[in-house]
N, C-alpha and C positions, 0 to 999 in steps of 0.2 A: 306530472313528472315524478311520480313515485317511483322510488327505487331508483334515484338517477345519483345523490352524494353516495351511497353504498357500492355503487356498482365503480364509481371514479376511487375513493377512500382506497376498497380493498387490492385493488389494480396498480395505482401509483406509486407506492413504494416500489414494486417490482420493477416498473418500467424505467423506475430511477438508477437503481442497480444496474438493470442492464444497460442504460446510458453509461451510468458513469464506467461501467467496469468495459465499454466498451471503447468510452473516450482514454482511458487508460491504458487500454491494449493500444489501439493503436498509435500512443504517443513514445510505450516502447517500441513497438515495431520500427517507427521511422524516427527515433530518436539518433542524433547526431553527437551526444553530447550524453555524457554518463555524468551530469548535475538534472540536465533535462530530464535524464533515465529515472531517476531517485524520485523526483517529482510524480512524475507518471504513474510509478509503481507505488505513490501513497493514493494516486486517485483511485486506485483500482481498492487500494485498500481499505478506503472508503465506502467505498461500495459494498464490502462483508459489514460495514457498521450501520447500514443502512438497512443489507438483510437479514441480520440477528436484531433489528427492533422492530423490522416489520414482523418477522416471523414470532417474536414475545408480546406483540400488540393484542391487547382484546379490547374491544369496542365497549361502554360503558363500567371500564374499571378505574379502579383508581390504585394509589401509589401504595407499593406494599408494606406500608406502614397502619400496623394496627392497634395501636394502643389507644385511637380514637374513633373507631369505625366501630358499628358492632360484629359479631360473627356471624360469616356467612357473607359478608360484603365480597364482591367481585375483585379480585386483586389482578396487575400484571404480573407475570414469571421473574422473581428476583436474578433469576440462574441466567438469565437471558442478560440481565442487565449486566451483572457479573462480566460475562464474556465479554459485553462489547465493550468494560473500559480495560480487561486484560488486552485485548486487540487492540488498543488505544495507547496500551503500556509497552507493547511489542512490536507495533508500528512506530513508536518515536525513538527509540530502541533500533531498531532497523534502520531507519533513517539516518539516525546520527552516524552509526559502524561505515555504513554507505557512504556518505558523503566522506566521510574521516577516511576511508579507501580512495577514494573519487581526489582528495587533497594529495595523497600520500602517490596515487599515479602521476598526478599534473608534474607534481614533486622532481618526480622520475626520468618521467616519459616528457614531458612539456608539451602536452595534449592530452585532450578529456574526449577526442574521437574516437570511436572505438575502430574506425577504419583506419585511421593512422598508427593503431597500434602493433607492433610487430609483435610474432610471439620470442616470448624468452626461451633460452635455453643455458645452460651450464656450460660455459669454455672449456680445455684443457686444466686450466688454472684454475677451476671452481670457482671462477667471479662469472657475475651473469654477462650476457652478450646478448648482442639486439643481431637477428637474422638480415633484416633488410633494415631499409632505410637508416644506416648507421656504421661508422667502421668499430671494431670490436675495441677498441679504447675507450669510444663515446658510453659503450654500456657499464663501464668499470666505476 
């Protein structure tokens, strides 16, 4: 069974990706609920954190730290790591604005369904009004 952890090792990250970035997709797609949605859209986001470190992986390296290795040791990509905790910083970042929207609709609207939501538009009076589901008072 030579060649058998190499050939699972190199492959697995990717296949993870695509799971997850697919259980992601489709949890927006049929998402009922813009709390559900927020969620969804972090799995997917996950997914990029998964393939910025499969894609910086090298197989017998070690941490790039050098001040006790000597020269010439095999190191992984710093820049790689980089990215995935700025992705890290701009995915919880995203989440939070997200949800604090997601609060400030319920707020509003008193529904988080994006099917129950009417679109808005600007009255005569420049207060907003709700098209359906509502008399032009309720949107004031």
């Amino acid at each position: 069974m030579t060649g058998f952890p190499g050939t699972w090792l190199t492959a697995l990250p990717y296949a993870v990706v695509a799971w997850l970035f697919a259980v992601g997709l489709y949890g927006i797609v049929t998402s009922r609920n813009y709390i559900h949605l927020v969620g969804c859209l972090g799995i997917c986001q996950s997914a990029t954190y998964v393939l910025l470190l499969a894609v910086g992986y090298r197989a017998d390296s070690v941490a790039p730290i050098f001040y006790d290795h000597p020269p010439g040791t095999p190191a992984v990509d710093p820049v790689v790591q980089a990215l995935v905790l700025t992705d890290i910083v701009v995915g919880a970042t995203l989440t939070a604005l997200l949800l604090v929207m997601a609060i400030q609709i319920h707020k509003r609207r008193g529904t988080l369904d994006p099917e129950k939501l009417a679109p808005m538009r600007a009255g005569k009076d420049g207060h907003e009004r709700r098209d359906v589901g509502g008399s032009e008072e309720a949107g004031r």
